[in-house]
C-alpha positions in Angstrom: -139.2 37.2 -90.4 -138.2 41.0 -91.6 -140.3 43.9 -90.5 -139.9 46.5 -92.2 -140.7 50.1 -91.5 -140.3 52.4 -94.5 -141.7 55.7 -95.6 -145.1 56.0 -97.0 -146.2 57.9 -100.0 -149.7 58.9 -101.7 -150.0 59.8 -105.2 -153.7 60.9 -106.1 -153.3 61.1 -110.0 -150.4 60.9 -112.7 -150.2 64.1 -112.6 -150.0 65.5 -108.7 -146.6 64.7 -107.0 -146.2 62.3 -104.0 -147.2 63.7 -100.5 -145.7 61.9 -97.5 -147.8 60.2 -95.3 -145.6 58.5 -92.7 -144.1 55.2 -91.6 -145.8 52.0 -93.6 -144.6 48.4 -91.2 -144.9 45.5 -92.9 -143.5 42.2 -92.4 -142.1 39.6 -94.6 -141.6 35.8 -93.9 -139.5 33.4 -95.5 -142.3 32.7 -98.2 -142.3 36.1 -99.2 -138.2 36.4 -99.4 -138.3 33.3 -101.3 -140.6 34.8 -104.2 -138.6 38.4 -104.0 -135.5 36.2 -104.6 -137.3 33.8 -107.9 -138.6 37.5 -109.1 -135.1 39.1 -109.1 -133.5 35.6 -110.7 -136.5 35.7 -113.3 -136.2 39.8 -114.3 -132.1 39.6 -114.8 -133.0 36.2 -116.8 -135.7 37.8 -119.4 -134.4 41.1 -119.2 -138.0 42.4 -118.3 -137.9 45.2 -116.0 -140.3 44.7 -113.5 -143.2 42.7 -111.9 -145.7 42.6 -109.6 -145.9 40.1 -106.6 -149.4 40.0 -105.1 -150.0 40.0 -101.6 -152.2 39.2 -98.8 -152.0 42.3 -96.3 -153.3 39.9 -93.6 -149.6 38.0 -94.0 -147.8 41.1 -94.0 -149.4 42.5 -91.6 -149.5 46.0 -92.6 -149.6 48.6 -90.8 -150.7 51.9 -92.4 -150.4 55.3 -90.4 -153.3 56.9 -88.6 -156.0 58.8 -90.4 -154.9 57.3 -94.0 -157.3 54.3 -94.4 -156.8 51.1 -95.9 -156.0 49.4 -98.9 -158.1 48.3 -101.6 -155.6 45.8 -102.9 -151.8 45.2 -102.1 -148.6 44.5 -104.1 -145.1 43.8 -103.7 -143.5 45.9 -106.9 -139.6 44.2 -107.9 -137.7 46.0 -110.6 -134.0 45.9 -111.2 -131.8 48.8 -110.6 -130.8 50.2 -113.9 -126.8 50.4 -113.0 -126.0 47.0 -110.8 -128.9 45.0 -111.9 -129.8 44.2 -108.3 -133.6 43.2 -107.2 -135.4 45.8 -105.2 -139.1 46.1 -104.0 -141.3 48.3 -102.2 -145.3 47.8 -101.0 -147.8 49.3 -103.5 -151.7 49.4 -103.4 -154.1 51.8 -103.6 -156.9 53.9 -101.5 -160.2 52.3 -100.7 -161.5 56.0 -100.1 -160.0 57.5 -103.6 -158.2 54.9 -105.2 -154.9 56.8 -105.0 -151.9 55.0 -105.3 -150.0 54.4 -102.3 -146.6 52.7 -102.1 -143.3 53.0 -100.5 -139.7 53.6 -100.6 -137.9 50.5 -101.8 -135.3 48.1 -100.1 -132.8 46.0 -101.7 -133.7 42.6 -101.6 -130.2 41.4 -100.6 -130.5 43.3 -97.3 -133.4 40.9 -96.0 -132.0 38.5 -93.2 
């Protein structure tokens, strides 16, 4: 199992820019890597850019930082980088207080134990 400690971001609307709000842990198991792999294979297959994994944040055990609430919902978000064509993700859901969208820097997939 990874954990993973990455920077946190909030975006309120379309419009505002991202404010940083902090390390976001989360861990993924085997199960996980295994679906992050089959999305990668399945984008650089159909040539579609991106998808959405759905998570349980129970499994990943997320850990938000202090004073920013929890999540109404929870997502692992895999796109292809543009210039190698290599599978990254990063952890996206938004605000049960606002519904602001809240999300992470990304990690290559490759770079997962």
């Amino acid at each position: 199992m990874d954990t993973l400690t990455l920077m946190g971001w909030l975006k309120s609307s379309e419009q505002a820019q991202s404010r940083e709000l902090g390390n976001i842990r989360f861990h993924i198991d085997s199960d996980y890597h295994q679906r992050l792999e089959d999305a990668e294979e399945r984008l650089q297959q159909t040539g579609e850019t991106e998808t959405l994994l759905e998570a349980d944040k129970e499994t990943l055990e997320v850990e938000l930082p202090p004073g920013c609430g929890a999540l109404s919902d929870c997502a692992l978000r895999v796109y292809l980088n543009p210039v190698d064509e290599r599978g990254r993700f990063h952890l996206v859901g938004h605000s049960v207080a606002d519904g602001s969208l809240i999300y992470t820097n990304s990690v290559m997939i490759d770079q997962l134990g």
